[in-house]
PyMOL Python script that loads the backbone (N, CA, C, O; Angstrom):
from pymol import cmd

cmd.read_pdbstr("""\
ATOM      1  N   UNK A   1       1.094 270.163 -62.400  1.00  0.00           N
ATOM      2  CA  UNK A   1       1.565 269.119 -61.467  1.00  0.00           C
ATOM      3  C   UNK A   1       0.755 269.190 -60.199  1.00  0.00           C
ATOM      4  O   UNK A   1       0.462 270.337 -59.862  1.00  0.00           O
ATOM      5  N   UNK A   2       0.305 268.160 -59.377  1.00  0.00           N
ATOM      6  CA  UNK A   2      -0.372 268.180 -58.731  1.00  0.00           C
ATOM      7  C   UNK A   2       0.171 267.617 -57.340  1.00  0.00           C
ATOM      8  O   UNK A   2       0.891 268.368 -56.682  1.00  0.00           O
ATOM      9  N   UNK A   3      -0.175 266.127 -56.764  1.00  0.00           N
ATOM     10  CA  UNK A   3       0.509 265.955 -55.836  1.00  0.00           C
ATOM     11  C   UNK A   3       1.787 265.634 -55.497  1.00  0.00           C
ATOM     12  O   UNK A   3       2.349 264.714 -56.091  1.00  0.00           O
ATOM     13  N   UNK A   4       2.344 266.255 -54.626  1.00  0.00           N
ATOM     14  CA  UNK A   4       3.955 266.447 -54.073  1.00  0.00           C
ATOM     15  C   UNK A   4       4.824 265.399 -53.428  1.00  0.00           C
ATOM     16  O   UNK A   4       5.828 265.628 -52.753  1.00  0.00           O
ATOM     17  N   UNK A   5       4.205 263.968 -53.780  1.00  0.00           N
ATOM     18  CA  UNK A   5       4.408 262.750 -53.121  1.00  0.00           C
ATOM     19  C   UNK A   5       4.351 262.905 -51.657  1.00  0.00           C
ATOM     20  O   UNK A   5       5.238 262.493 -50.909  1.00  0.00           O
ATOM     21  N   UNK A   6       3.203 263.557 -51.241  1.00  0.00           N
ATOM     22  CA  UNK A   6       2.896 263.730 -49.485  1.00  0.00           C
ATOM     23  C   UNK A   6       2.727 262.093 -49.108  1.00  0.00           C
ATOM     24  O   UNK A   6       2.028 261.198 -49.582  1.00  0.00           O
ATOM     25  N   UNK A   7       3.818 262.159 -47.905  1.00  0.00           N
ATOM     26  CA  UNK A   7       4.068 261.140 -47.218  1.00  0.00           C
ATOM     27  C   UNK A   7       5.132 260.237 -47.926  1.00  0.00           C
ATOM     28  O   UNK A   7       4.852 259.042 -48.019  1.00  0.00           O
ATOM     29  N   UNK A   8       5.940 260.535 -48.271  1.00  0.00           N
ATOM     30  CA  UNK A   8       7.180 259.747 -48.947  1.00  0.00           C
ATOM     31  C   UNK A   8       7.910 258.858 -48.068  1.00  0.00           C
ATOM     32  O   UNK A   8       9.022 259.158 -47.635  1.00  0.00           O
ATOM     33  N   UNK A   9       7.405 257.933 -47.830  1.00  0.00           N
ATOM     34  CA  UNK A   9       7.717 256.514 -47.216  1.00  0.00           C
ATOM     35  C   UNK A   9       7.251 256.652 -45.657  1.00  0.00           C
ATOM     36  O   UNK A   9       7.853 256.180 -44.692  1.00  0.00           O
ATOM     37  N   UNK A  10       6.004 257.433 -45.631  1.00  0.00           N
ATOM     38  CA  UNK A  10       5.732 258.062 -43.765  1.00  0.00           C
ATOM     39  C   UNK A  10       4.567 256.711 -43.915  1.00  0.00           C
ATOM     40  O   UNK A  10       3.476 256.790 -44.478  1.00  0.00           O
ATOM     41  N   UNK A  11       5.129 255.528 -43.268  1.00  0.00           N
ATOM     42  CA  UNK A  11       3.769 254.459 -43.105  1.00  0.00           C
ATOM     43  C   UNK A  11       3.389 254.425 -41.823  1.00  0.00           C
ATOM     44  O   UNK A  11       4.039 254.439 -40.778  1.00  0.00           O
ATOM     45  N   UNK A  12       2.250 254.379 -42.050  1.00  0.00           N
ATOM     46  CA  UNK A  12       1.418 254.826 -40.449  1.00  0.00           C
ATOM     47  C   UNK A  12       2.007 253.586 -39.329  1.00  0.00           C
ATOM     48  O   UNK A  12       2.017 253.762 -38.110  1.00  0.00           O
ATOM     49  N   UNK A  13       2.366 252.634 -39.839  1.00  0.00           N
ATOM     50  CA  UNK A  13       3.099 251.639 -38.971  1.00  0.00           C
ATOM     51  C   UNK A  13       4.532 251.845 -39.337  1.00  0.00           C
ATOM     52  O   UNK A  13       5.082 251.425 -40.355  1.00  0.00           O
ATOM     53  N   UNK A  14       5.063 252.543 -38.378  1.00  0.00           N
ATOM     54  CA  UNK A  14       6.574 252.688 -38.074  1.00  0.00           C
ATOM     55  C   UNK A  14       7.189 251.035 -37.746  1.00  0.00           C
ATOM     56  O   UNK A  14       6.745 250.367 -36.813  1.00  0.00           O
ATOM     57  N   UNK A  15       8.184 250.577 -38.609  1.00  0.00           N
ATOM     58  CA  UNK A  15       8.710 249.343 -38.173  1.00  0.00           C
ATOM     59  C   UNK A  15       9.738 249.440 -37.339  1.00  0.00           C
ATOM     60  O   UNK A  15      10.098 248.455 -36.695  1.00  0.00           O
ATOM     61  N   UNK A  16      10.477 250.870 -37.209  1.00  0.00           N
ATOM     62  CA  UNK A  16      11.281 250.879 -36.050  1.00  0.00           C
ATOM     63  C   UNK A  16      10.750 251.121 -34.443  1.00  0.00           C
ATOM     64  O   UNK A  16      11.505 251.070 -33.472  1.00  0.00           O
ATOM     65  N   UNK A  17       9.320 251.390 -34.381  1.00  0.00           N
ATOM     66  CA  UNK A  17       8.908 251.484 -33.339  1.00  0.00           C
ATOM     67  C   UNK A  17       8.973 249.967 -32.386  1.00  0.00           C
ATOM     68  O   UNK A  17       9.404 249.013 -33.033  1.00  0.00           O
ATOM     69  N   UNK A  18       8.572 249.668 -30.879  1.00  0.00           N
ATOM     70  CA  UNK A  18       9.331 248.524 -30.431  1.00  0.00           C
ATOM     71  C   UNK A  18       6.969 247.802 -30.681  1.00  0.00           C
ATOM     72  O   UNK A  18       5.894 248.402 -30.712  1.00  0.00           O
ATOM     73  N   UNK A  19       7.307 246.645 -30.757  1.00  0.00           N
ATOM     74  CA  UNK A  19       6.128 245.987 -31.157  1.00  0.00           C
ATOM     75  C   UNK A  19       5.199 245.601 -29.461  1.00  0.00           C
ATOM     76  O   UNK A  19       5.782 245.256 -28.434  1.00  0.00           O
ATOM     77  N   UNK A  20       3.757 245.779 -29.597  1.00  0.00           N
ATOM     78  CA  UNK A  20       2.879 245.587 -28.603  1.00  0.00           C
ATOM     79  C   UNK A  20       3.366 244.817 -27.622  1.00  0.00           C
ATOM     80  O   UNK A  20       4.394 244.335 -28.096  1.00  0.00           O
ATOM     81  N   UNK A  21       3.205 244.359 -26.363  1.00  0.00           N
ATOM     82  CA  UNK A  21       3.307 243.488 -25.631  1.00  0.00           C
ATOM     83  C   UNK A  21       2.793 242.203 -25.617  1.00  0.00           C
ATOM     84  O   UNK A  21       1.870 242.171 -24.804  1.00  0.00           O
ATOM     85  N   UNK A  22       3.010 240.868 -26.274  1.00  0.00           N
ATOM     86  CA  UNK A  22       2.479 239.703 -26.226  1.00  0.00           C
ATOM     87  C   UNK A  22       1.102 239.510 -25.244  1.00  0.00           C
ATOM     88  O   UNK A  22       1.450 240.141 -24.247  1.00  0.00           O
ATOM     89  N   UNK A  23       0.312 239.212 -25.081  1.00  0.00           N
ATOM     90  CA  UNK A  23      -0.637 238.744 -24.226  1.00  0.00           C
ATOM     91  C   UNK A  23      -0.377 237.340 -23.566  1.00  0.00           C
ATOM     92  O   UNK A  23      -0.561 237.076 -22.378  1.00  0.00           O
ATOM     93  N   UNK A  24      -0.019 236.677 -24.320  1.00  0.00           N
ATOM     94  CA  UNK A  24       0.460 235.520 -24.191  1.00  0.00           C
ATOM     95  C   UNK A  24       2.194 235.152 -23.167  1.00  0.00           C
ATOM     96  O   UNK A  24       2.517 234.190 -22.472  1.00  0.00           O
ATOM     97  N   UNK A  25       2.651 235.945 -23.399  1.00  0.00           N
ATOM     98  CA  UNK A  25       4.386 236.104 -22.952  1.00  0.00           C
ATOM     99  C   UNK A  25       3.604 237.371 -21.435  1.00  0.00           C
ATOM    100  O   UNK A  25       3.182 238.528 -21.464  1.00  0.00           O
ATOM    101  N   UNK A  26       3.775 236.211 -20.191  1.00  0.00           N
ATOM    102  CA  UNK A  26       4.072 236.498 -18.676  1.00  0.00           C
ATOM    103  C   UNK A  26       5.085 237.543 -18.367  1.00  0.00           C
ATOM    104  O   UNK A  26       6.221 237.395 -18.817  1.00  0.00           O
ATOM    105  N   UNK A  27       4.815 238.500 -17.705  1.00  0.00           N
ATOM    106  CA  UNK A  27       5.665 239.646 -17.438  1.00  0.00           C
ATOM    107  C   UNK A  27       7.029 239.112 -16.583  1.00  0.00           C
ATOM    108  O   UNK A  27       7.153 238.057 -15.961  1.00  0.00           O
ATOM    109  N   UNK A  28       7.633 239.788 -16.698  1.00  0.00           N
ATOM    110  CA  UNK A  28       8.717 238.659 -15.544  1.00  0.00           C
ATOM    111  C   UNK A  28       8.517 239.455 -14.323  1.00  0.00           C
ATOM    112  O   UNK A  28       9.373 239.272 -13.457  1.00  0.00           O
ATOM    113  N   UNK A  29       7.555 240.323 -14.048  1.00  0.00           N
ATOM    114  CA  UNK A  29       7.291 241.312 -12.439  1.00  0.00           C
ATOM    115  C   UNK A  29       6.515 240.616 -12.166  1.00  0.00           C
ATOM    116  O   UNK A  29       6.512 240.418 -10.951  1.00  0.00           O
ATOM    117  N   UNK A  30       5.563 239.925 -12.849  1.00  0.00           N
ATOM    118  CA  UNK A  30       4.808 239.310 -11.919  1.00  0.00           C
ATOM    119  C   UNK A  30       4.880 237.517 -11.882  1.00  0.00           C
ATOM    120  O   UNK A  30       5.054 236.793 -12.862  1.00  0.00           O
ATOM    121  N   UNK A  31       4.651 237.001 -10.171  1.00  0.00           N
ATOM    122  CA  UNK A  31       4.848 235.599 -10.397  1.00  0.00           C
ATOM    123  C   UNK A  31       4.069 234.714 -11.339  1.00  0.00           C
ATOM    124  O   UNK A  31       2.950 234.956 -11.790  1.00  0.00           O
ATOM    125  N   UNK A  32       4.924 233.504 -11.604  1.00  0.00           N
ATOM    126  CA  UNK A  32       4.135 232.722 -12.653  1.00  0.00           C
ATOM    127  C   UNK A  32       3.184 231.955 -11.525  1.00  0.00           C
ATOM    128  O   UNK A  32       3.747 231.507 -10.526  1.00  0.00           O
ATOM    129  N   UNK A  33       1.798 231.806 -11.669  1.00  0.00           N
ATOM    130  CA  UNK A  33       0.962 231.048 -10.427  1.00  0.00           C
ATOM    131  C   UNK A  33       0.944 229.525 -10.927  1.00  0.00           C
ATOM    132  O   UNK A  33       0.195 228.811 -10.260  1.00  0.00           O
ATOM    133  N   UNK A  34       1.744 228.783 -12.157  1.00  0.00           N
ATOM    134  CA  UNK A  34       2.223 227.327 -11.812  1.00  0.00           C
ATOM    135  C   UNK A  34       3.133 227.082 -11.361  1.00  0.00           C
ATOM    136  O   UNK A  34       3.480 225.905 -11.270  1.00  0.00           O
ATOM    137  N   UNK A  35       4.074 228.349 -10.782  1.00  0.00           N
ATOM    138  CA  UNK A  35       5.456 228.092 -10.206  1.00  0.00           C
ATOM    139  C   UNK A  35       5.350 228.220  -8.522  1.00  0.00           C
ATOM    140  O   UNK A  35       5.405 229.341  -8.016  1.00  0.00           O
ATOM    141  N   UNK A  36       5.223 227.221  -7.824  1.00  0.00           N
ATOM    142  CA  UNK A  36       5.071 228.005  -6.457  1.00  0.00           C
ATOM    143  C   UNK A  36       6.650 228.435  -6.073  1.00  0.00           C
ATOM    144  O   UNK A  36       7.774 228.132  -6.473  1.00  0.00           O
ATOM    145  N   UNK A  37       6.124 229.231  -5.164  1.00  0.00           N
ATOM    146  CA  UNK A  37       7.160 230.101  -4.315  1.00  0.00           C
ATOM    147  C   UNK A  37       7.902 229.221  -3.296  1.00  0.00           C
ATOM    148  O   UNK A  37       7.424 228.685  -2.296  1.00  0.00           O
ATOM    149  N   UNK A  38       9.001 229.186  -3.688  1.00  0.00           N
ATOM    150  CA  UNK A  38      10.110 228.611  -2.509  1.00  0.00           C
ATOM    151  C   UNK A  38      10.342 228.877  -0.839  1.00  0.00           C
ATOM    152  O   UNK A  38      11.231 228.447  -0.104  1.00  0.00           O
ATOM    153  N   UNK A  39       8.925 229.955  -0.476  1.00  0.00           N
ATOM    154  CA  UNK A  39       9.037 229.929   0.910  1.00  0.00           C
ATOM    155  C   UNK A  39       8.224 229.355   1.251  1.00  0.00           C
ATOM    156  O   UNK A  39       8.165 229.326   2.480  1.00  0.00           O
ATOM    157  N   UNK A  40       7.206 228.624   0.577  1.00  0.00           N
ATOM    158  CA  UNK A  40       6.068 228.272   1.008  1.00  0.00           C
ATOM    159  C   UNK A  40       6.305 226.252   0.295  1.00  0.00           C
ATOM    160  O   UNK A  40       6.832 225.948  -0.775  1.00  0.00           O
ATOM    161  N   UNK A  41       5.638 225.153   1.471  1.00  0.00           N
ATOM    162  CA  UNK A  41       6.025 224.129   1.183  1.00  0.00           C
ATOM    163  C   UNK A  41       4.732 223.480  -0.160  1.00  0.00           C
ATOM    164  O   UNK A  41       3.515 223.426   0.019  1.00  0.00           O
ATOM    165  N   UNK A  42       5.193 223.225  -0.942  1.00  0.00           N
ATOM    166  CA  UNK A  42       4.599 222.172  -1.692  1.00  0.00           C
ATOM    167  C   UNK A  42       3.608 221.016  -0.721  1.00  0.00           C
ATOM    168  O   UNK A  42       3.975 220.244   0.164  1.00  0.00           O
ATOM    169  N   UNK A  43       2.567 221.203  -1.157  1.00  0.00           N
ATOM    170  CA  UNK A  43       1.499 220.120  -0.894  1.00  0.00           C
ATOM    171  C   UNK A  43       1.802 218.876  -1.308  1.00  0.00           C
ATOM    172  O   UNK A  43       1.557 218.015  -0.463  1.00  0.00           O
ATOM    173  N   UNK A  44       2.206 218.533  -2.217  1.00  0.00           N
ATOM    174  CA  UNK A  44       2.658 217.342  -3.118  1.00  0.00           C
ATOM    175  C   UNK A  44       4.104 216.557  -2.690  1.00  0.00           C
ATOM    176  O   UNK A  44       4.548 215.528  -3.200  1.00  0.00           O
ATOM    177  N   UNK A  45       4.789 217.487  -1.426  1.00  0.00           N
ATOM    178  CA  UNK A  45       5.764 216.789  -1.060  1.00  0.00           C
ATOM    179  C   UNK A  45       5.961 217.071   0.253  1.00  0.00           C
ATOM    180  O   UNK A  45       6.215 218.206   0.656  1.00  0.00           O
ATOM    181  N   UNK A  46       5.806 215.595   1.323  1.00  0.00           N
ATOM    182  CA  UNK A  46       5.984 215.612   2.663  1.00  0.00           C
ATOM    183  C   UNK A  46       7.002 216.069   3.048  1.00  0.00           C
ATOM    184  O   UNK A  46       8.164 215.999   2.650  1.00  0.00           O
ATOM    185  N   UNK A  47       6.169 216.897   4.435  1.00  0.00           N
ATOM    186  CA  UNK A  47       7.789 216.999   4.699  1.00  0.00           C
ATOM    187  C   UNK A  47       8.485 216.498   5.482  1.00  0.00           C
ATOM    188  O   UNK A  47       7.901 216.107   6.492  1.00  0.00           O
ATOM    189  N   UNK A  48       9.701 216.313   5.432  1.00  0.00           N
ATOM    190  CA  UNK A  48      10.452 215.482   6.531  1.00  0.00           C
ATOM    191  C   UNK A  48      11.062 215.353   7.636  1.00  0.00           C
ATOM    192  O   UNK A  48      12.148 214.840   7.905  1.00  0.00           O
ATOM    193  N   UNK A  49      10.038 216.015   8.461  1.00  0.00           N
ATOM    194  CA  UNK A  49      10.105 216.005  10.072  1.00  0.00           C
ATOM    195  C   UNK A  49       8.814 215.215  10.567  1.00  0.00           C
ATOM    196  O   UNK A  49       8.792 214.707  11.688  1.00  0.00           O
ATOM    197  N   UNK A  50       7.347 215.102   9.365  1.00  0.00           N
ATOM    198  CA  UNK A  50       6.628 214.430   9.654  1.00  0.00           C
ATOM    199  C   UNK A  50       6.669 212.647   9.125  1.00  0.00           C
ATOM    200  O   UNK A  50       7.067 212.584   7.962  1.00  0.00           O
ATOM    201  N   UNK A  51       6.490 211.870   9.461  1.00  0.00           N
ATOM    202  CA  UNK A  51       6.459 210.876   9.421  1.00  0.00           C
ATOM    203  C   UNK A  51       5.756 210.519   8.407  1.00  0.00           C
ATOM    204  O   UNK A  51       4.646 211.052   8.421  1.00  0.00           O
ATOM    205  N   UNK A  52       6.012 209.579   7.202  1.00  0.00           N
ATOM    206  CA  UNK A  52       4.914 209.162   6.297  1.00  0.00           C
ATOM    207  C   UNK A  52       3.913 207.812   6.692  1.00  0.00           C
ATOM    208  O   UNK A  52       4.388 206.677   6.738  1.00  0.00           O
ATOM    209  N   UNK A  53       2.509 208.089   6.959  1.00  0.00           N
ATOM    210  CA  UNK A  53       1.780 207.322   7.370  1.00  0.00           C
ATOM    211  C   UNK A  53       2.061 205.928   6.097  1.00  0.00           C
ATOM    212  O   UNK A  53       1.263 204.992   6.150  1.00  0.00           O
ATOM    213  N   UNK A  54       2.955 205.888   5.246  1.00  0.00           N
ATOM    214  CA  UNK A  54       2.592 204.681   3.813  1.00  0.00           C
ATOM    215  C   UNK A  54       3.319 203.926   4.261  1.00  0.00           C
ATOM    216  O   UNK A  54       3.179 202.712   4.111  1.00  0.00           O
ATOM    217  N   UNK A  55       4.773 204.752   5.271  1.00  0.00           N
ATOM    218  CA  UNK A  55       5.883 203.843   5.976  1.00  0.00           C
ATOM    219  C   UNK A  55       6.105 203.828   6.805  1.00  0.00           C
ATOM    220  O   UNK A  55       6.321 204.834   7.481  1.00  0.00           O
ATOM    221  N   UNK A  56       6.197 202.190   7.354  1.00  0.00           N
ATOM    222  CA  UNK A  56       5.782 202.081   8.736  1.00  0.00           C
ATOM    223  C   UNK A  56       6.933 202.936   9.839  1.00  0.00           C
ATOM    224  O   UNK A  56       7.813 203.593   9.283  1.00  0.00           O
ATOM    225  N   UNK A  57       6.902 202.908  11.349  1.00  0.00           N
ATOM    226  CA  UNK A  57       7.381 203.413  12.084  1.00  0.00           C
ATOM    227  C   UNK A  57       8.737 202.342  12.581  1.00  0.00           C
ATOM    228  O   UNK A  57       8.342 201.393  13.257  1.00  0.00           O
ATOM    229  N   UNK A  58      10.267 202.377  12.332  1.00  0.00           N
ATOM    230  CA  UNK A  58      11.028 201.416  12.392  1.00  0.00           C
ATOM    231  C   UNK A  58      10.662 201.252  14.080  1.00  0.00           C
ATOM    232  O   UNK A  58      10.695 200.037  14.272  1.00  0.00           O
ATOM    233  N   UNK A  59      10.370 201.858  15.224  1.00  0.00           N
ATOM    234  CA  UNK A  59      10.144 201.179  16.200  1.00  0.00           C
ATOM    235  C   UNK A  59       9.125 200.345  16.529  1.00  0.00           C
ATOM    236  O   UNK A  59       9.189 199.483  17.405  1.00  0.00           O
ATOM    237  N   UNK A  60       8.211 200.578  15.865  1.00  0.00           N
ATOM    238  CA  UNK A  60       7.393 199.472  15.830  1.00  0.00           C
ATOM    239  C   UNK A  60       7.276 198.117  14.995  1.00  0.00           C
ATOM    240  O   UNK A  60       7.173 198.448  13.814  1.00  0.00           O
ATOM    241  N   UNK A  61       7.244 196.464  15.143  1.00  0.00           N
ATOM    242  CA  UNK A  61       7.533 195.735  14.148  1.00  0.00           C
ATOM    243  C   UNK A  61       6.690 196.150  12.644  1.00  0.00           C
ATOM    244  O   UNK A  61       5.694 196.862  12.522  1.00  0.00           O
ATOM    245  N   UNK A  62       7.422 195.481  11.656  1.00  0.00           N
ATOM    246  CA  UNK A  62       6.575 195.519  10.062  1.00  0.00           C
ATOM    247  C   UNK A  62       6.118 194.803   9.995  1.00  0.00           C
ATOM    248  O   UNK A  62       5.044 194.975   9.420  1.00  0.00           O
ATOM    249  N   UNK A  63       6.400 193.419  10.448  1.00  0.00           N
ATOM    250  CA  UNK A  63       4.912 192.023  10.235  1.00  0.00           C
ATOM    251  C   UNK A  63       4.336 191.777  11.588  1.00  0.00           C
ATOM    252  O   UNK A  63       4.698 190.645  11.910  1.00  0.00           O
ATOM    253  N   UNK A  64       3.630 192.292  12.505  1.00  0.00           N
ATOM    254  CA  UNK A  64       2.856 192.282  13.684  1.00  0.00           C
ATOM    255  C   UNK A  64       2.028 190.484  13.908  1.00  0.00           C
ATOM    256  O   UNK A  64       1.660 189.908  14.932  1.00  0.00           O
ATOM    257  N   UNK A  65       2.000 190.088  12.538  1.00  0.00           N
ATOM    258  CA  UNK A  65       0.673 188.892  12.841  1.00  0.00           C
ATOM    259  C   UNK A  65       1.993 187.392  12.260  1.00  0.00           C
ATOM    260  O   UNK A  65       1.850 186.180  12.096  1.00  0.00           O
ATOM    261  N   UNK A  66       3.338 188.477  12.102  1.00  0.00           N
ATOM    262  CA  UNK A  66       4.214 186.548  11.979  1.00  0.00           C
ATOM    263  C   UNK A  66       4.689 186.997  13.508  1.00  0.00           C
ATOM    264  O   UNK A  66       4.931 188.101  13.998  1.00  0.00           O
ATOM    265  N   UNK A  67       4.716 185.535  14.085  1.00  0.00           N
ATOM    266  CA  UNK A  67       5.650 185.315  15.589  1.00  0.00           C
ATOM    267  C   UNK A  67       6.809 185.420  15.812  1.00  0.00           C
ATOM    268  O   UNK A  67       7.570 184.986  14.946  1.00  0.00           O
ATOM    269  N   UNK A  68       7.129 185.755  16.490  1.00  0.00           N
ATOM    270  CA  UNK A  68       8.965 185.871  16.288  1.00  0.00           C
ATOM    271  C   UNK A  68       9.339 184.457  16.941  1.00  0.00           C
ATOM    272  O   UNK A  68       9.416 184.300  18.160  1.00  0.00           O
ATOM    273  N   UNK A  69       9.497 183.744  16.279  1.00  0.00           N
ATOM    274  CA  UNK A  69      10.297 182.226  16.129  1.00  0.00           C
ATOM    275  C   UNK A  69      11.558 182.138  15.283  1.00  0.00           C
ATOM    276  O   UNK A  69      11.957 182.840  14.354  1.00  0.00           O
ATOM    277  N   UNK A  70      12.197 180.789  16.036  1.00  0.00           N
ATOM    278  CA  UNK A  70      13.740 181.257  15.170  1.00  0.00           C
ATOM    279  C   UNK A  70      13.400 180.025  13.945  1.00  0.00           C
ATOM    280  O   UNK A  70      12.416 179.286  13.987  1.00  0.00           O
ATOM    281  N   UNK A  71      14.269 180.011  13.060  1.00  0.00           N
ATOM    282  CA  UNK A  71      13.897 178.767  11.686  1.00  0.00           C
ATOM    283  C   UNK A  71      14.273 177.605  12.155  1.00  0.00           C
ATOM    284  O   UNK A  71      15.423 177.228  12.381  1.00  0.00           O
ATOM    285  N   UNK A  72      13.112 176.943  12.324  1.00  0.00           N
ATOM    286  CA  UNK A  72      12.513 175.816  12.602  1.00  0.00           C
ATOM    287  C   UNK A  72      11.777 175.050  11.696  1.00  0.00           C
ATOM    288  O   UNK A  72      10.766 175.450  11.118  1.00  0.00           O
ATOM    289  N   UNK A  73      12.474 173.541  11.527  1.00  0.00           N
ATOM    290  CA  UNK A  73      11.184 172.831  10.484  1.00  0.00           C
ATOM    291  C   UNK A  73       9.650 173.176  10.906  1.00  0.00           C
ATOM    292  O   UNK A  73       9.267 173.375  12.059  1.00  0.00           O
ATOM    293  N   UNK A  74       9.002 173.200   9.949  1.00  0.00           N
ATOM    294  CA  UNK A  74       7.425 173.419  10.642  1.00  0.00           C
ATOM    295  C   UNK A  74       7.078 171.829  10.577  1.00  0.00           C
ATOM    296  O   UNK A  74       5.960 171.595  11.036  1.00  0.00           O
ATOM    297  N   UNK A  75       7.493 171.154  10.303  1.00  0.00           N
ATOM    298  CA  UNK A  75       6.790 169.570  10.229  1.00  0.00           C
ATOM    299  C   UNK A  75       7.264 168.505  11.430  1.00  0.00           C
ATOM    300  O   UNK A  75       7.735 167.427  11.070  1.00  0.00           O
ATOM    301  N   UNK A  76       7.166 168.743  12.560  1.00  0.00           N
ATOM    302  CA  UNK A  76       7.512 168.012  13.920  1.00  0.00           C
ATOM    303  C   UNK A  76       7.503 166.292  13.290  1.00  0.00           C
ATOM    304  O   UNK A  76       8.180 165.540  13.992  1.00  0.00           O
ATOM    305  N   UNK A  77       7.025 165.825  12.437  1.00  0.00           N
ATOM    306  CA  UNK A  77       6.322 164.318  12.504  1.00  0.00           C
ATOM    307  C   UNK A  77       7.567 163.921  11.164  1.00  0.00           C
ATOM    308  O   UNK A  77       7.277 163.413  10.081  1.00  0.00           O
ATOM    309  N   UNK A  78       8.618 164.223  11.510  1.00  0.00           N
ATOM    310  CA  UNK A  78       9.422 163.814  10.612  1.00  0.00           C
ATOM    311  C   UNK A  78      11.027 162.919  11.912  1.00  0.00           C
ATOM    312  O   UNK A  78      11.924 163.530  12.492  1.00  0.00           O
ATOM    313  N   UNK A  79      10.837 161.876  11.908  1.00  0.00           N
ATOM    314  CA  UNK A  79      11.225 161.422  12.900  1.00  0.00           C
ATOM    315  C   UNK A  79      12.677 161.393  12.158  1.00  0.00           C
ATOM    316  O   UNK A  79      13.523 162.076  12.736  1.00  0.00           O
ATOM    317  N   UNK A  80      13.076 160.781  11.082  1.00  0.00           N
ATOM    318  CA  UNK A  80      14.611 161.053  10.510  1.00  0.00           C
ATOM    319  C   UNK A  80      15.452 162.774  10.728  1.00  0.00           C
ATOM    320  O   UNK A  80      16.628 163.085  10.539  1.00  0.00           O
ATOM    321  N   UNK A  81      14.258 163.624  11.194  1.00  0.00           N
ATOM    322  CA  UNK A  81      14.998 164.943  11.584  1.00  0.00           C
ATOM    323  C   UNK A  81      15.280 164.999  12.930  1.00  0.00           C
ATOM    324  O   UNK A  81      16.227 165.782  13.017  1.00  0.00           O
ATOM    325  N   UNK A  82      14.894 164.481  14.369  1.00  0.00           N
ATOM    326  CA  UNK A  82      14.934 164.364  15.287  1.00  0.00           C
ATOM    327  C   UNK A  82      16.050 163.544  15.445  1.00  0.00           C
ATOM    328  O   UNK A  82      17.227 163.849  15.634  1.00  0.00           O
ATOM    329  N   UNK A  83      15.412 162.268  15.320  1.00  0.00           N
ATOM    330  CA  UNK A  83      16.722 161.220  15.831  1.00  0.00           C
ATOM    331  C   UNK A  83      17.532 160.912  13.866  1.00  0.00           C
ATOM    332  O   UNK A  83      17.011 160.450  12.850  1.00  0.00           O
ATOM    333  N   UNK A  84      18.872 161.421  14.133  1.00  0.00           N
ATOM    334  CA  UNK A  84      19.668 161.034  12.682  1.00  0.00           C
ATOM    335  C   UNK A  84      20.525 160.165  13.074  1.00  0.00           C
ATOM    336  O   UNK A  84      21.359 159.858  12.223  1.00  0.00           O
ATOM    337  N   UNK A  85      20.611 159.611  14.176  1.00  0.00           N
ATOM    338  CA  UNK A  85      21.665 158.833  14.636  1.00  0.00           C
ATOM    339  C   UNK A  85      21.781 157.366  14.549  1.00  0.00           C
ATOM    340  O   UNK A  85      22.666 156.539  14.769  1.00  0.00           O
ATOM    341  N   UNK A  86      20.234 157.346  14.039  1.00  0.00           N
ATOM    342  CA  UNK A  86      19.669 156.039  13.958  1.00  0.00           C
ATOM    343  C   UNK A  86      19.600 155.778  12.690  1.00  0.00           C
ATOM    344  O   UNK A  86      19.146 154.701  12.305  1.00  0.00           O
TER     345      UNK A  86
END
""", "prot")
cmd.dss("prot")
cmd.show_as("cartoon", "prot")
cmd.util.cbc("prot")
cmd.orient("prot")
């Protein structure tokens, strides 16, 4: 008789051992760098103590080049709007 079944179920890969670390799967110690950090402000969103240059300033008017007139026919040469009495 010769060999003694050396190594009787000893597989060089232990399956109860715990498996490599993903390369792929982010540690959770370190930050994710597409997540920014909540003390620091986002570029992508104004903030709101500054004013957005896209919207205008309510103290200043929004149509600058109409006149401030009250509603008025624009067609003076309509004499049945003047005199209706006639």
């Amino acid at each position: 008789a010769g060999g003694h079944g050396h190594g009787h179920g000893h597989h060089p890969h232990h399956p109860h051992h715990p498996p490599p670390p993903k390369p792929d799967e982010p540690k959770p110690e370190e930050p994710k760098p597409e997540e920014p950090k909540p003390e620091e402000p986002k570029p992508e969103e104004p903030k709101p103590e500054e004013p957005k240059p896209e919207e205008p300033k309510p103290e200043e008017p929004a149509q600058p080049e109409q006149p401030q007139q009250p509603e008025q026919p624009q067609q003076p040469e309509q004499p049945e709007q003047s005199q209706s009495g006639q």
